[in-house]
C-alpha positions as CSV (number, residue, x, y, z in Angstrom):
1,X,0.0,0.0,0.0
2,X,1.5,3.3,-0.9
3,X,1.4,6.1,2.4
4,X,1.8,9.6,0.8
5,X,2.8,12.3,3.7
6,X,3.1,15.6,2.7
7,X,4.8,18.3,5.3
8,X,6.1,21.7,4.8
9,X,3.3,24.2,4.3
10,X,2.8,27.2,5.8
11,X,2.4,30.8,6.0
12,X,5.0,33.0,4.6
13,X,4.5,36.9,3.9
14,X,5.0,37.2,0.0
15,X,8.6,37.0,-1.7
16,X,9.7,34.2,1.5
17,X,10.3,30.6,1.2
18,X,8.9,27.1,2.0
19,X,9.7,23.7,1.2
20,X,7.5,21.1,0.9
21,X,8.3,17.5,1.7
22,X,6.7,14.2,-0.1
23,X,7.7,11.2,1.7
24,X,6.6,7.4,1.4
25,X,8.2,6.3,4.8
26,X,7.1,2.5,4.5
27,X,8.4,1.8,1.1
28,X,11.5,0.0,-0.3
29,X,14.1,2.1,-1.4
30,X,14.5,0.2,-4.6
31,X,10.7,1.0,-5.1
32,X,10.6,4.8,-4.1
33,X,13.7,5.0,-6.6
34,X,11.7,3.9,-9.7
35,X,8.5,6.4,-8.9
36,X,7.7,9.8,-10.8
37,X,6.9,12.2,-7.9
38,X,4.8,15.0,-9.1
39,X,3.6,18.2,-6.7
40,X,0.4,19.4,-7.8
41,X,-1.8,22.7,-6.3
42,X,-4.9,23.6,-6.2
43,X,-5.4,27.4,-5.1
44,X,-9.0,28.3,-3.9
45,X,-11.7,28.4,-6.0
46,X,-9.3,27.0,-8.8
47,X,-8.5,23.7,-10.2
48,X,-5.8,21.9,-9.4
49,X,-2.7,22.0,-11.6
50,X,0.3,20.4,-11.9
51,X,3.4,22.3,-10.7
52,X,6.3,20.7,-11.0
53,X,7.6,16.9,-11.6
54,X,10.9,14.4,-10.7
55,X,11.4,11.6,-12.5
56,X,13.4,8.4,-11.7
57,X,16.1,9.5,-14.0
58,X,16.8,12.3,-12.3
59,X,14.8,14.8,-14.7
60,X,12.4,17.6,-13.7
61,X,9.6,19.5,-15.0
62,X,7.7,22.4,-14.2
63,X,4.8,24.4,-14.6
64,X,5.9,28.1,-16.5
65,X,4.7,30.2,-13.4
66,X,7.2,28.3,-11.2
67,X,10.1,28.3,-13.1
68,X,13.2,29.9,-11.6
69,X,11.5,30.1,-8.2
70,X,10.6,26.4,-7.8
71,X,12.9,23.8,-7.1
72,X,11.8,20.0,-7.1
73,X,14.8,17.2,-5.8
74,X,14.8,14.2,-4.6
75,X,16.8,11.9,-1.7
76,X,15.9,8.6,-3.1
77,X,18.0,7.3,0.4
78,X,15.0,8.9,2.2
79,X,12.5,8.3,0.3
80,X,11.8,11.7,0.2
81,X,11.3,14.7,-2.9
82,X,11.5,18.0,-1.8
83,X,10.4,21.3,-3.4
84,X,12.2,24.4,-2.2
85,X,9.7,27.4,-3.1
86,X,11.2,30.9,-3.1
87,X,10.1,33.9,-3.6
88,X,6.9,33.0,-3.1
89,X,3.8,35.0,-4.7
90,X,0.2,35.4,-3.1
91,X,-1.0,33.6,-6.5
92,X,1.5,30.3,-4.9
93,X,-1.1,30.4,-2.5
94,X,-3.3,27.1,-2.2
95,X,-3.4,23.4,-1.2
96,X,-0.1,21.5,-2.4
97,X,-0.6,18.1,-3.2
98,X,2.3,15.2,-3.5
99,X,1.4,12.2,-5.9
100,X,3.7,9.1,-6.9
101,X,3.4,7.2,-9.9
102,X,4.0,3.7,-9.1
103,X,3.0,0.2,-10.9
104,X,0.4,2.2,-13.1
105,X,-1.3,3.6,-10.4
106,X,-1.1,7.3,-9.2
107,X,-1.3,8.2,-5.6
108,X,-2.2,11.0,-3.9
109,X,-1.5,12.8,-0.6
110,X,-4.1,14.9,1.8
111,X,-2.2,18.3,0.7
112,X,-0.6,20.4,2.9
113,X,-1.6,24.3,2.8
114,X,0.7,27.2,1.5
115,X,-0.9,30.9,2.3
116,X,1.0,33.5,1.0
117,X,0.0,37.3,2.3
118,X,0.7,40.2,0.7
């Protein structure tokens, strides 16, 4: 069974920072390794989109209003991804969501909340 925590969120006065953890504590590390470990958002009133993506090959993605500001790593060791948000922007505001893509099958976290003031 795949256990998505999320942890990290916050809230941080515009142009400040945050990082968001993903974790899967109870997998094996060969396992975690292999999975695509995508953060998503949702700010209110909105739909949820994706923001930014690690592969297992190392390789990232990310959504164009992130870029430069956003950065999504992972400590396969750990099991962990991280995403190191800076300069944050009231419009980063919402409810960040961790999935992994493992055997076919996306999972999904509860979200953890980000609120950016002005």
């Amino acid at each position: 069974q795949v256990h998505v925590e999320e942890s990290g969120g916050g809230l941080v006065q515009a142009g400040g920072s945050l990082r968001l953890t993903c974790a899967d504590p109870r997998v094996i590390l060969s396992v975690f390794s292999s999975d695509t470990v995508a953060w998503y958002r949702q700010p209110p009133g909105n739909l949820r989109e994706l923001v930014a993506v690690s592969t297992p090959g190392g390789g990232t993605n990310y959504a164009d209003s992130v870029k430069g500001r956003f950065t999504i790593s992972r400590d396969n060791a750990r099991k962990r991804v991280y995403m190191q948000m800076n300069n944050l922007k009231p419009e980063d505001a919402g409810t960040y969501y961790c999935t992994i893509d493992r055997s076919g099958s996306k999972y999904w976290g509860q979200g953890t909340q980000v609120t950016v003031s002005s």
